[in-house]
mmCIF file of the N, C-alpha and C atoms, coordinates in Angstrom:
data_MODEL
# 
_entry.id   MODEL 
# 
loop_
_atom_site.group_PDB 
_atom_site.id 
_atom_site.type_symbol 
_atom_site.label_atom_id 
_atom_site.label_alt_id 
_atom_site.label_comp_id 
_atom_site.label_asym_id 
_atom_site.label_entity_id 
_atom_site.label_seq_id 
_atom_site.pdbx_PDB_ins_code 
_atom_site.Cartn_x 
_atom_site.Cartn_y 
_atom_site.Cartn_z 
_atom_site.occupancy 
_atom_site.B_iso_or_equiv 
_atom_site.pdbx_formal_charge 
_atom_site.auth_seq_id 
_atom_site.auth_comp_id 
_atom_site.auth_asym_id 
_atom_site.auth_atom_id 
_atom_site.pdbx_PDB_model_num 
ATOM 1   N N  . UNK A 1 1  ? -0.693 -18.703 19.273 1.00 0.00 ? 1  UNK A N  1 
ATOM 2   C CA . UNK A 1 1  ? -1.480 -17.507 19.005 1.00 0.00 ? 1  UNK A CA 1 
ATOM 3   C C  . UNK A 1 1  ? -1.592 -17.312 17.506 1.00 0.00 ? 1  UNK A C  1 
ATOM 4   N N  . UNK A 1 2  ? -2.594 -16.588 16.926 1.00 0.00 ? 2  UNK A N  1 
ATOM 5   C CA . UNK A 1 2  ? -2.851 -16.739 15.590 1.00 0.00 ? 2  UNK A CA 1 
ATOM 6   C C  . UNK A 1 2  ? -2.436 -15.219 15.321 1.00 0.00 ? 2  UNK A C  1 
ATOM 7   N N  . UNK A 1 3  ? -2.227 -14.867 15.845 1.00 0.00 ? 3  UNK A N  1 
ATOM 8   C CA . UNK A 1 3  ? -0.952 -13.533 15.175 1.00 0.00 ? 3  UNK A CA 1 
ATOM 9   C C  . UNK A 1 3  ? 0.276  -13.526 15.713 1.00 0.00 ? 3  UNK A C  1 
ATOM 10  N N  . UNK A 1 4  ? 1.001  -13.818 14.298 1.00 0.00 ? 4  UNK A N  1 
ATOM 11  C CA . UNK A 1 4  ? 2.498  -14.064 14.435 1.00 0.00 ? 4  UNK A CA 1 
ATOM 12  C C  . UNK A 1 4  ? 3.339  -12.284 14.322 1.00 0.00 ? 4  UNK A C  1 
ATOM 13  N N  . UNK A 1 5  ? 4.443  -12.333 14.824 1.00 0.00 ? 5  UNK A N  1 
ATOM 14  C CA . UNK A 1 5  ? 4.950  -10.765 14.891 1.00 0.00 ? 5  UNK A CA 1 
ATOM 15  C C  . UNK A 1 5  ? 6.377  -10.764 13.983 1.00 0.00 ? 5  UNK A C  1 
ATOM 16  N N  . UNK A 1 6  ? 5.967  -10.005 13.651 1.00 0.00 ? 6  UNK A N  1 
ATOM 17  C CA . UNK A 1 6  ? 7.364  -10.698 12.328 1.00 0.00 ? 6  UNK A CA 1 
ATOM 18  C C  . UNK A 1 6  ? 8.259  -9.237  12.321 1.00 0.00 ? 6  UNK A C  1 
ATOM 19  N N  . UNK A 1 7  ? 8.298  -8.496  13.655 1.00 0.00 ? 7  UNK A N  1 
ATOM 20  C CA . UNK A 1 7  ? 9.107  -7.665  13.517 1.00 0.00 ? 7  UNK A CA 1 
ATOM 21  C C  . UNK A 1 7  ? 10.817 -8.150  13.376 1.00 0.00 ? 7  UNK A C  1 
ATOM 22  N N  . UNK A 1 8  ? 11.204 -9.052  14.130 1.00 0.00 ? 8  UNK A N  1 
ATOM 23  C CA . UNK A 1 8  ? 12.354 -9.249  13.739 1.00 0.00 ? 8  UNK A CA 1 
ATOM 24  C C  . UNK A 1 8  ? 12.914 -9.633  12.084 1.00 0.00 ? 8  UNK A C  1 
ATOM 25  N N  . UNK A 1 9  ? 12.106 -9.968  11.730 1.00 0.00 ? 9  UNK A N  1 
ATOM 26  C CA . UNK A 1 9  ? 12.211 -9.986  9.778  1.00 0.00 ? 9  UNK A CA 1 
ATOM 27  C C  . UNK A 1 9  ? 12.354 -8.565  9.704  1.00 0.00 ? 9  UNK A C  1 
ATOM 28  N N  . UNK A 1 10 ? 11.323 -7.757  9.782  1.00 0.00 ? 10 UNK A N  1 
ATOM 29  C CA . UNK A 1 10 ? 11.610 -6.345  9.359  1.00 0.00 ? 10 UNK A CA 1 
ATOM 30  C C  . UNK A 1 10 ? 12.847 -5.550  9.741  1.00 0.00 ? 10 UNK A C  1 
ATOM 31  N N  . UNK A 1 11 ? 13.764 -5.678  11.212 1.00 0.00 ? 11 UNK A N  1 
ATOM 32  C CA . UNK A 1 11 ? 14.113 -5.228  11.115 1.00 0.00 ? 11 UNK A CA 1 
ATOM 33  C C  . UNK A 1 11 ? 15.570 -5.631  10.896 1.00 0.00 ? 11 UNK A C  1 
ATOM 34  N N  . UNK A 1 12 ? 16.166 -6.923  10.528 1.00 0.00 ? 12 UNK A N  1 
ATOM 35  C CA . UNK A 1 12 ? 16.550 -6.972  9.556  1.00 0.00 ? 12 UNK A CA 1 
ATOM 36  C C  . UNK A 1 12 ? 17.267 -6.893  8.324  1.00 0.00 ? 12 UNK A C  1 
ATOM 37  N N  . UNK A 1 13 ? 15.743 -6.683  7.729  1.00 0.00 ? 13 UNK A N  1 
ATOM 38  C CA . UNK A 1 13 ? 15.592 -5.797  6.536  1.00 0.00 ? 13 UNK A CA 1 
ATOM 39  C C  . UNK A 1 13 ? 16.002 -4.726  6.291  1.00 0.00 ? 13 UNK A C  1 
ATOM 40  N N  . UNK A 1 14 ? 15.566 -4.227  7.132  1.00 0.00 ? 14 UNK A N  1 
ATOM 41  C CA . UNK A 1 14 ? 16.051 -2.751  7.370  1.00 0.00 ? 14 UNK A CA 1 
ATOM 42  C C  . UNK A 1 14 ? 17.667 -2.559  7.632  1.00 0.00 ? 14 UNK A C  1 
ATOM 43  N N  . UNK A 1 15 ? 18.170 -3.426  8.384  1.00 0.00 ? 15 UNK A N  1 
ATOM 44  C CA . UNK A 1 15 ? 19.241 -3.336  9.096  1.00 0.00 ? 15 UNK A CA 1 
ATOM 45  C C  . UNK A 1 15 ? 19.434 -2.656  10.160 1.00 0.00 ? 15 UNK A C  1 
ATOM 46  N N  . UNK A 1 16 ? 18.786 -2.511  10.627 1.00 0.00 ? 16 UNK A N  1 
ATOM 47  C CA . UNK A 1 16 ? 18.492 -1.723  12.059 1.00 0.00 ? 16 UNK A CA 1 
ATOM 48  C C  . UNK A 1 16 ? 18.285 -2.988  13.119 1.00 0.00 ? 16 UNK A C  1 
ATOM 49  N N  . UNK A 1 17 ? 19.189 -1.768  14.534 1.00 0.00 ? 17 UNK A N  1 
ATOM 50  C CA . UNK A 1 17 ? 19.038 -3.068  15.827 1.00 0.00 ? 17 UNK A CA 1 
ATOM 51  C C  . UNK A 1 17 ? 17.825 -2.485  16.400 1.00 0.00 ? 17 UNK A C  1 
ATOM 52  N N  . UNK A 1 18 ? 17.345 -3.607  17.504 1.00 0.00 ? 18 UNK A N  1 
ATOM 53  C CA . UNK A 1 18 ? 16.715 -3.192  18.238 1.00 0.00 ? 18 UNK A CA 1 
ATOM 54  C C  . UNK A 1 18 ? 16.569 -2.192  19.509 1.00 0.00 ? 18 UNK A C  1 
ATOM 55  N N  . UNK A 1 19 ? 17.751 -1.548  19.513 1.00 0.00 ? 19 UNK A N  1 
ATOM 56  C CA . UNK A 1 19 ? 17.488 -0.335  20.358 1.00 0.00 ? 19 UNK A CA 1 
ATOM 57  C C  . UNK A 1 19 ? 17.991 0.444   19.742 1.00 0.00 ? 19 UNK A C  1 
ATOM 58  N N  . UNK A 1 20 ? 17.930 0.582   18.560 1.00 0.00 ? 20 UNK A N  1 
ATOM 59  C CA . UNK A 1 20 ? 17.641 2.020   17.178 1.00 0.00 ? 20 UNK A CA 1 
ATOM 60  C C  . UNK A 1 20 ? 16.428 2.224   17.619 1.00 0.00 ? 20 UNK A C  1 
ATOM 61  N N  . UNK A 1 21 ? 15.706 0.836   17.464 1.00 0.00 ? 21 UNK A N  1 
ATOM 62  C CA . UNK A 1 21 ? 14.069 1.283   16.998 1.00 0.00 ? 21 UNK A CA 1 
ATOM 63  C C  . UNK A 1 21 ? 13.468 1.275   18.638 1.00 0.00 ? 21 UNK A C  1 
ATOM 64  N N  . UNK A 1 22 ? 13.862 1.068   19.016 1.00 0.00 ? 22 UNK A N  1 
ATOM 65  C CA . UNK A 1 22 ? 13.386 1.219   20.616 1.00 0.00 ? 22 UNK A CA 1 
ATOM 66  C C  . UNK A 1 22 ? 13.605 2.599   21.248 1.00 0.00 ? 22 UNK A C  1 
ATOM 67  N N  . UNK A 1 23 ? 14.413 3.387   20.862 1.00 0.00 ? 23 UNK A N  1 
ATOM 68  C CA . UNK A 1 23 ? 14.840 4.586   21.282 1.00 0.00 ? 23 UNK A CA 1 
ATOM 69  C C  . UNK A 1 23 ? 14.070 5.770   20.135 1.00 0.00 ? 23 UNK A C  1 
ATOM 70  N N  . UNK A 1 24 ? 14.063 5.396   18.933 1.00 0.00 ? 24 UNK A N  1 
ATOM 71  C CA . UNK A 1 24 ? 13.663 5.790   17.579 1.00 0.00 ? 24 UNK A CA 1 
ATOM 72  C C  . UNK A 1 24 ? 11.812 6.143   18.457 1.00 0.00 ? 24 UNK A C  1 
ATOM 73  N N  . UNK A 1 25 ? 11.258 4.630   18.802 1.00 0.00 ? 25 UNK A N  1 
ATOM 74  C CA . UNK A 1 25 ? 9.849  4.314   18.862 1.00 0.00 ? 25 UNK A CA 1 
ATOM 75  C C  . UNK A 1 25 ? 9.458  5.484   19.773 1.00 0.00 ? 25 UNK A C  1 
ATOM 76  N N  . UNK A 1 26 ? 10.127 5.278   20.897 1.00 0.00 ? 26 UNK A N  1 
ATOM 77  C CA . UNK A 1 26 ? 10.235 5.757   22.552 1.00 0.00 ? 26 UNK A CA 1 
ATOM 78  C C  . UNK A 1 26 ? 9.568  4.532   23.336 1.00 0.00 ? 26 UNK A C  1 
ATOM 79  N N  . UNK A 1 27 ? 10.273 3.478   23.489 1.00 0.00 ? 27 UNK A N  1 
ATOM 80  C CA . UNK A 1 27 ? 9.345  2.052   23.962 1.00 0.00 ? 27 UNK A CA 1 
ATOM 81  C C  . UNK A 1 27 ? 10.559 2.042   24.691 1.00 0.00 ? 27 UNK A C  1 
ATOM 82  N N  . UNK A 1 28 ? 10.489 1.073   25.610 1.00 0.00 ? 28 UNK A N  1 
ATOM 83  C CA . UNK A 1 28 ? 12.080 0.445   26.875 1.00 0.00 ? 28 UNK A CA 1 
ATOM 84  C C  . UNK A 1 28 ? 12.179 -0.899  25.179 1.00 0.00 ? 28 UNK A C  1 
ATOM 85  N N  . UNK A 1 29 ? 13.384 -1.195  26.197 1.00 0.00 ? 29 UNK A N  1 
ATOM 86  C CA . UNK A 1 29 ? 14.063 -2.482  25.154 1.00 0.00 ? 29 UNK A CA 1 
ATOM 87  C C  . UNK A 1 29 ? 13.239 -3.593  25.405 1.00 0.00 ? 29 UNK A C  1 
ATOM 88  N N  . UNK A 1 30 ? 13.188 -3.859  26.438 1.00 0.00 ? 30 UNK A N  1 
ATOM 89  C CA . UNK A 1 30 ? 12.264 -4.975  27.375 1.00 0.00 ? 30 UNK A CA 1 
ATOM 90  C C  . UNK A 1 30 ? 11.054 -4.601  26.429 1.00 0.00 ? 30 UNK A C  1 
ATOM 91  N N  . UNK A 1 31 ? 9.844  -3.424  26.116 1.00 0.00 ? 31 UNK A N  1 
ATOM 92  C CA . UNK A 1 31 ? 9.149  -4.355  26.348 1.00 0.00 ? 31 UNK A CA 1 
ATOM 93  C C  . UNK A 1 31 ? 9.250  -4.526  24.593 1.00 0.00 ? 31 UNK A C  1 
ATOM 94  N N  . UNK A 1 32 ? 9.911  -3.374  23.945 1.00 0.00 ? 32 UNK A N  1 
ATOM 95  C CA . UNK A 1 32 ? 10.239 -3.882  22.261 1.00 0.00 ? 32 UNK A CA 1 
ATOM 96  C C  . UNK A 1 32 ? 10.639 -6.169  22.162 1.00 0.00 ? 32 UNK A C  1 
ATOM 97  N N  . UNK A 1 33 ? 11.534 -6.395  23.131 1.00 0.00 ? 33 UNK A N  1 
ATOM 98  C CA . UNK A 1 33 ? 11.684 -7.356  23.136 1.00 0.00 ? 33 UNK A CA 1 
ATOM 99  C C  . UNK A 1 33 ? 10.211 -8.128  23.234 1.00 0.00 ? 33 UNK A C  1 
ATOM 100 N N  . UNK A 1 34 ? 9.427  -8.264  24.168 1.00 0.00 ? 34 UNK A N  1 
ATOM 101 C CA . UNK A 1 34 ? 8.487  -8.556  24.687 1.00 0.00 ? 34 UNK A CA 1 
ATOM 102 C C  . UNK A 1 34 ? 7.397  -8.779  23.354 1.00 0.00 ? 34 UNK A C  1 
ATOM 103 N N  . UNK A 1 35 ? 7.546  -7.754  22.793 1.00 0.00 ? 35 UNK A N  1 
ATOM 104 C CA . UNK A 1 35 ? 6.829  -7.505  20.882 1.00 0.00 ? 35 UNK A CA 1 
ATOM 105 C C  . UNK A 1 35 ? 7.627  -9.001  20.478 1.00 0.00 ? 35 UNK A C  1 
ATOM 106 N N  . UNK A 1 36 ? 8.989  -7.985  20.065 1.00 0.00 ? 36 UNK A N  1 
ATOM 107 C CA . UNK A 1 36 ? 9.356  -9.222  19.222 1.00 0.00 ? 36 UNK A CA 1 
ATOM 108 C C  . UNK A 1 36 ? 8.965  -10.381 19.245 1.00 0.00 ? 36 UNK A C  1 
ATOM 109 N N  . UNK A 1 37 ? 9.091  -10.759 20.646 1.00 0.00 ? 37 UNK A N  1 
ATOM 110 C CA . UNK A 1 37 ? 9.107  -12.514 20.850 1.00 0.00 ? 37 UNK A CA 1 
ATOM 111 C C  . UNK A 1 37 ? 7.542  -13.209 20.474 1.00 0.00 ? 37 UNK A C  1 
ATOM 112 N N  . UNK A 1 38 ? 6.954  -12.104 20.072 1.00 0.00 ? 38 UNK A N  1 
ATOM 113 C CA . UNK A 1 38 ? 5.090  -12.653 20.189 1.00 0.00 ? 38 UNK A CA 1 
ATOM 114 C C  . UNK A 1 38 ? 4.610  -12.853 21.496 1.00 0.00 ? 38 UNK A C  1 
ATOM 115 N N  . UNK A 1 39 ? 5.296  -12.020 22.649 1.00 0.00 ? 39 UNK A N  1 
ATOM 116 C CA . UNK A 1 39 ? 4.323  -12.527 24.343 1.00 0.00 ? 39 UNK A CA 1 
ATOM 117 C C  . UNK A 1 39 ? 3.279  -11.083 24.012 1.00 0.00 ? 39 UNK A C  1 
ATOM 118 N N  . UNK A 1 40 ? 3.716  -10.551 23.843 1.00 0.00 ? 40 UNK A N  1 
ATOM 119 C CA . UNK A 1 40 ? 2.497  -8.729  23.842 1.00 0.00 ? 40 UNK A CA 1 
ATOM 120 C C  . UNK A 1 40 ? 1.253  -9.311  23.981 1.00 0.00 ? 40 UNK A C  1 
ATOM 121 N N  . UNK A 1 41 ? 0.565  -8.895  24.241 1.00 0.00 ? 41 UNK A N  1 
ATOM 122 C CA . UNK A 1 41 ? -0.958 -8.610  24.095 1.00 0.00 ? 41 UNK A CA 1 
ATOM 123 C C  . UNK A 1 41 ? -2.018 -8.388  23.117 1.00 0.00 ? 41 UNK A C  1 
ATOM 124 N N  . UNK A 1 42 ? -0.532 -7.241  23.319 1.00 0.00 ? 42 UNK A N  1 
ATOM 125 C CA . UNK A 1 42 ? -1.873 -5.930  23.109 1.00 0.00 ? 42 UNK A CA 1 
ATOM 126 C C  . UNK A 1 42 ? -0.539 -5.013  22.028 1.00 0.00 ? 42 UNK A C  1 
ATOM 127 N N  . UNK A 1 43 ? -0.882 -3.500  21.056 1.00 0.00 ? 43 UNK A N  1 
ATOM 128 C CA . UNK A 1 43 ? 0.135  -3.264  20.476 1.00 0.00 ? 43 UNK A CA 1 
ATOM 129 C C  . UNK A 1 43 ? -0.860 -1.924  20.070 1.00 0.00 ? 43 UNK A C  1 
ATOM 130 N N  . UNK A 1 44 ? -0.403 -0.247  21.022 1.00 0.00 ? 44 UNK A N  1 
ATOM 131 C CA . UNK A 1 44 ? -0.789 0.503   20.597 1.00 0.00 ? 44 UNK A CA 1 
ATOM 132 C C  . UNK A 1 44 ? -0.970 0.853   19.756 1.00 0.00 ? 44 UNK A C  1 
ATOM 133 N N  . UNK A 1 45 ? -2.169 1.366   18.668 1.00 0.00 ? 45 UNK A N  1 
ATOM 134 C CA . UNK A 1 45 ? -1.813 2.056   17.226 1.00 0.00 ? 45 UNK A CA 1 
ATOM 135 C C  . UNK A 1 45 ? -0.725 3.162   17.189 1.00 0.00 ? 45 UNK A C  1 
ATOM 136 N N  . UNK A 1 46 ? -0.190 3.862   18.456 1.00 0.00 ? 46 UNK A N  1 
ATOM 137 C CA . UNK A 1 46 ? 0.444  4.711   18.197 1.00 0.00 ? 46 UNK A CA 1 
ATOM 138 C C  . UNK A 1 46 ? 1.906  3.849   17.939 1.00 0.00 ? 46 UNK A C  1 
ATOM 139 N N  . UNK A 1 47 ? 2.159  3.410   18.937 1.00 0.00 ? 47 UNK A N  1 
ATOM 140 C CA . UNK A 1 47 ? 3.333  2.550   18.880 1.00 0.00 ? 47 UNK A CA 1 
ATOM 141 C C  . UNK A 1 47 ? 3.633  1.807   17.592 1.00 0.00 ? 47 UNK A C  1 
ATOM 142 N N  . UNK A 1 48 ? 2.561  1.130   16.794 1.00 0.00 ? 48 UNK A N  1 
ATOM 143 C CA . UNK A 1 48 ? 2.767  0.330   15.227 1.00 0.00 ? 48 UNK A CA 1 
ATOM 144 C C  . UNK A 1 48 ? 2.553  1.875   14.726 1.00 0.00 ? 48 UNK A C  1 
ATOM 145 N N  . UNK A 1 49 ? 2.051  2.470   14.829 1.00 0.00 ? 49 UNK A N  1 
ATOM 146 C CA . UNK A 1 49 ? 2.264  4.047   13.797 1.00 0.00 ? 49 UNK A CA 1 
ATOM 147 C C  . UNK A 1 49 ? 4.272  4.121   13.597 1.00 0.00 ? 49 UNK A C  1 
ATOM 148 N N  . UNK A 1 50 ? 4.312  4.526   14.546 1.00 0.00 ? 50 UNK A N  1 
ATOM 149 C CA . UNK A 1 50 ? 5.637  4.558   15.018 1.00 0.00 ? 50 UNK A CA 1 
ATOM 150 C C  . UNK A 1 50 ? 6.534  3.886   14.409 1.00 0.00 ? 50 UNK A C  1 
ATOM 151 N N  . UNK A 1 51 ? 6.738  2.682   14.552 1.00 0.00 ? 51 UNK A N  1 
ATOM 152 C CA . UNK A 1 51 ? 7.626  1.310   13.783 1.00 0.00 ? 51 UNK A CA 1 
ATOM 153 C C  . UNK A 1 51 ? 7.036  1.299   12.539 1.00 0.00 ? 51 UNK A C  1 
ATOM 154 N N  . UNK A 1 52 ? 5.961  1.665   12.311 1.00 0.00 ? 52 UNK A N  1 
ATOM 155 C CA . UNK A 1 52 ? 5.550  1.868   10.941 1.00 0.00 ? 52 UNK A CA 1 
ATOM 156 C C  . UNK A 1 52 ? 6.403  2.555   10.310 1.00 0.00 ? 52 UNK A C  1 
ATOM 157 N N  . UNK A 1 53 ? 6.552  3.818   10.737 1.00 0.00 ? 53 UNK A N  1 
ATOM 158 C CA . UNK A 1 53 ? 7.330  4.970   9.994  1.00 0.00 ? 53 UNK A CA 1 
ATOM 159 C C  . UNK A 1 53 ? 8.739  4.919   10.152 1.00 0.00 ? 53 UNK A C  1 
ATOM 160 N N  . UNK A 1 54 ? 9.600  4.600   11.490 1.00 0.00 ? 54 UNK A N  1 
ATOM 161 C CA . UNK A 1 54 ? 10.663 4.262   11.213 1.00 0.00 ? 54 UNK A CA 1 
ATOM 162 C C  . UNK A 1 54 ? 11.283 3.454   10.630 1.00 0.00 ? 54 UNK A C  1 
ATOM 163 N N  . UNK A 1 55 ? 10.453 2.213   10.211 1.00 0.00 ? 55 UNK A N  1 
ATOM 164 C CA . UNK A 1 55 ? 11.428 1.044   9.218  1.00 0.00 ? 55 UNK A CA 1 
ATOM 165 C C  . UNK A 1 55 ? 10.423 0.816   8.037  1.00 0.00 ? 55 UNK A C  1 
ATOM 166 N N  . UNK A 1 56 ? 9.641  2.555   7.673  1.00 0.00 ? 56 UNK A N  1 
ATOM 167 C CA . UNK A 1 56 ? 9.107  2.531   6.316  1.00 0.00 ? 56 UNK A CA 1 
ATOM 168 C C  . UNK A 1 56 ? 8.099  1.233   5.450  1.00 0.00 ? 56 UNK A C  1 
ATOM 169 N N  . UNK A 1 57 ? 7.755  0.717   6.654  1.00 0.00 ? 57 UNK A N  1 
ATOM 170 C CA . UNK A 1 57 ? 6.794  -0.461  6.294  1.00 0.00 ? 57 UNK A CA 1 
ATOM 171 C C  . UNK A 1 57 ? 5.743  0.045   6.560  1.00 0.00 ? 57 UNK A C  1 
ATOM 172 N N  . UNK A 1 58 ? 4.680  -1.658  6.072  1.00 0.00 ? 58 UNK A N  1 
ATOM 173 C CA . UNK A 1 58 ? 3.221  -1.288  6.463  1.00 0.00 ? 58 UNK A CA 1 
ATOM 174 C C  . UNK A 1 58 ? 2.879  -2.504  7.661  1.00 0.00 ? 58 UNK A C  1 
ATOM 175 N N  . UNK A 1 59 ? 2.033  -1.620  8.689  1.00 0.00 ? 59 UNK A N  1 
ATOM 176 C CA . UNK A 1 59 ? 1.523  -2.620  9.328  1.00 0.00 ? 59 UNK A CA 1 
ATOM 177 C C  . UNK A 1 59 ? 1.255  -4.944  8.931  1.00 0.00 ? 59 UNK A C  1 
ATOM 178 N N  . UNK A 1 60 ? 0.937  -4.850  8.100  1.00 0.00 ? 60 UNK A N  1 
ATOM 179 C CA . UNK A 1 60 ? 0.996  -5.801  7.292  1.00 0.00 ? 60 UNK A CA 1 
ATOM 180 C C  . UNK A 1 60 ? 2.097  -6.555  7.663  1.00 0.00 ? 60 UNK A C  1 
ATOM 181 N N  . UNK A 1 61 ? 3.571  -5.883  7.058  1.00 0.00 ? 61 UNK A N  1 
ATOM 182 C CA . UNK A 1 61 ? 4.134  -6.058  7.113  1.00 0.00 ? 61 UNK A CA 1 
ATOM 183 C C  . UNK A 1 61 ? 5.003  -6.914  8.734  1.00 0.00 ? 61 UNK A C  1 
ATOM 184 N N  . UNK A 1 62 ? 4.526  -6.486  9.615  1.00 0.00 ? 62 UNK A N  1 
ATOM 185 C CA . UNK A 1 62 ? 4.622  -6.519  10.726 1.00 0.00 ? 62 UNK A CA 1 
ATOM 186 C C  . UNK A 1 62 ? 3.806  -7.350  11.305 1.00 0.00 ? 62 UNK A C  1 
ATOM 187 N N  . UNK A 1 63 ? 2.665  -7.681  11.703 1.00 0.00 ? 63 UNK A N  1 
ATOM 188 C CA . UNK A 1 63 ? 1.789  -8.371  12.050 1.00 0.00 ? 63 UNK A CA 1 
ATOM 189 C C  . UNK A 1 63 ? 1.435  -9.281  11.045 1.00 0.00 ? 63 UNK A C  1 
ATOM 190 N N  . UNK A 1 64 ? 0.967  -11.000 11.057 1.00 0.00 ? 64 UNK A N  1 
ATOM 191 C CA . UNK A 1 64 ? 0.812  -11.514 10.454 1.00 0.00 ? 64 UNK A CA 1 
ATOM 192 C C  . UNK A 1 64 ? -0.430 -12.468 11.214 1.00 0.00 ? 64 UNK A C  1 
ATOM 193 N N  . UNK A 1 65 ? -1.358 -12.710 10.249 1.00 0.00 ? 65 UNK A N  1 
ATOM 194 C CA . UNK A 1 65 ? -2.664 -13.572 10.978 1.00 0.00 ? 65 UNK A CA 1 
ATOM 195 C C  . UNK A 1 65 ? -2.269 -14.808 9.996  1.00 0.00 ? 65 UNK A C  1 
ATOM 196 N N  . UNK A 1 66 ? -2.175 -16.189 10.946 1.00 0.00 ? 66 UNK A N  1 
ATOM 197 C CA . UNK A 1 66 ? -1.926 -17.231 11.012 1.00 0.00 ? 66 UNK A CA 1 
ATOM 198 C C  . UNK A 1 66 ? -2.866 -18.292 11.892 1.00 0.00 ? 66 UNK A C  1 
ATOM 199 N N  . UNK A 1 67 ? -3.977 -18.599 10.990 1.00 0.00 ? 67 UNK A N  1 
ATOM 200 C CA . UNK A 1 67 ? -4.797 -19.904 11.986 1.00 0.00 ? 67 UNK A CA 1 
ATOM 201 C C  . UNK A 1 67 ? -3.975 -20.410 13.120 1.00 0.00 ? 67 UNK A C  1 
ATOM 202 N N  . UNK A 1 68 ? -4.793 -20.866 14.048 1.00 0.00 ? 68 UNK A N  1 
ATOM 203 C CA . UNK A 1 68 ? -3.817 -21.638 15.025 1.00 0.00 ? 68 UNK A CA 1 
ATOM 204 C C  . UNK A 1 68 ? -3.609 -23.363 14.586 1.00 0.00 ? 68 UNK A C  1 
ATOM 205 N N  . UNK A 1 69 ? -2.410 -23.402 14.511 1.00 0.00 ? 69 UNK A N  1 
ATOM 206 C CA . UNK A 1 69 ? -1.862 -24.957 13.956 1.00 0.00 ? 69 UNK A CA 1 
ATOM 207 C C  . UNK A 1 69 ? -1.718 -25.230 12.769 1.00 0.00 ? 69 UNK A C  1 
ATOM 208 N N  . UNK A 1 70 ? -1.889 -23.967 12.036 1.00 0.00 ? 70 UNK A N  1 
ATOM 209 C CA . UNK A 1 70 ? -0.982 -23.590 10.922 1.00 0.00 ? 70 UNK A CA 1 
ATOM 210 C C  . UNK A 1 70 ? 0.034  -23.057 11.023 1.00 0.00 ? 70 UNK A C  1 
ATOM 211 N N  . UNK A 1 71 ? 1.539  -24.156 10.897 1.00 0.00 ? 71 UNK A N  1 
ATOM 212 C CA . UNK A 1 71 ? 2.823  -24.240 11.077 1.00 0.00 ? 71 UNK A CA 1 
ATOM 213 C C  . UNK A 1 71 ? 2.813  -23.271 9.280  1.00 0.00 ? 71 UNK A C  1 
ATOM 214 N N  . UNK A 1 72 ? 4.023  -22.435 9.354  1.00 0.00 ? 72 UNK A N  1 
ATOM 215 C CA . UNK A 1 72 ? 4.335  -21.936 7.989  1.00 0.00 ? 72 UNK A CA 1 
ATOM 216 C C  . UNK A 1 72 ? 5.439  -23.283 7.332  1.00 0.00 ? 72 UNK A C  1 
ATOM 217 N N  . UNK A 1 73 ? 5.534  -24.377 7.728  1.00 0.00 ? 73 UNK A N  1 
ATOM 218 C CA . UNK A 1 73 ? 5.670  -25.274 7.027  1.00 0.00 ? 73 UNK A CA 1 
ATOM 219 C C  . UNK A 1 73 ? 4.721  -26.268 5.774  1.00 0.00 ? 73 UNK A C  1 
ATOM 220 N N  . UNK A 1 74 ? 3.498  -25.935 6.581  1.00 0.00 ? 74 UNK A N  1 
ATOM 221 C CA . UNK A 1 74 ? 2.388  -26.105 5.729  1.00 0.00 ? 74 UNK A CA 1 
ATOM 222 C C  . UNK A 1 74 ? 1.532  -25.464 4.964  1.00 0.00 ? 74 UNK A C  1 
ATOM 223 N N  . UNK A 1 75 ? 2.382  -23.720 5.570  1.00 0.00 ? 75 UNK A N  1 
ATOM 224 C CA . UNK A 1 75 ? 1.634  -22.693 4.343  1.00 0.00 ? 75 UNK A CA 1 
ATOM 225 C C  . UNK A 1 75 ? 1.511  -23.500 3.001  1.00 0.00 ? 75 UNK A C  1 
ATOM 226 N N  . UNK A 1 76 ? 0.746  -23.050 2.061  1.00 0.00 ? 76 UNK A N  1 
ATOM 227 C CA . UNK A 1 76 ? 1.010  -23.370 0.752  1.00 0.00 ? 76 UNK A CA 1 
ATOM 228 C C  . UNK A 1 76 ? 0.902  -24.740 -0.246 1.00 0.00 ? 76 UNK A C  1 
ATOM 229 N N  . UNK A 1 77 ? 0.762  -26.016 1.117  1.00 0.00 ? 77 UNK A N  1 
ATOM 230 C CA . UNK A 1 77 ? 0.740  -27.214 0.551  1.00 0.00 ? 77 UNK A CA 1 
ATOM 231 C C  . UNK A 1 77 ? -0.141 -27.116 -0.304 1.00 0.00 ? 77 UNK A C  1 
# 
């Protein structure tokens, strides 16, 4: 998929677990997990509002657009 989910970097960063921000969000763990892993879909604006504001990032930050079969091993060559 050509959007990569880079919440687990963020949080991290933050130092926060995932059922801080799952309870924080109001999401189940499951489907926060479900985010993490890149299976989602789909990703309410309210819900990235949300994780937005609790781990003080920007969307950006979080979502990442990545051609398909562009490995980040070859970012940058």
């Amino acid at each position: 998929m050509a959007i990569i989910v880079n919440l687990d970097v963020m949080l991290a960063r933050r130092k926060v677990s995932s059922k801080e921000l799952a309870e924080a969000v109001g999401i189940t763990a499951q489907n926060l997990s479900i985010l993490k892993t890149g299976k989602a879909k789909a990703i309410r604006f309210t819900t990235l509002e949300a994780i937005c504001a609790f781990l003080a990032c920007q969307p950006g930050d979080i979502l990442e657009y990545r051609p398909d079969g562009d490995s980040p091993a070859t970012q940058g060559d």
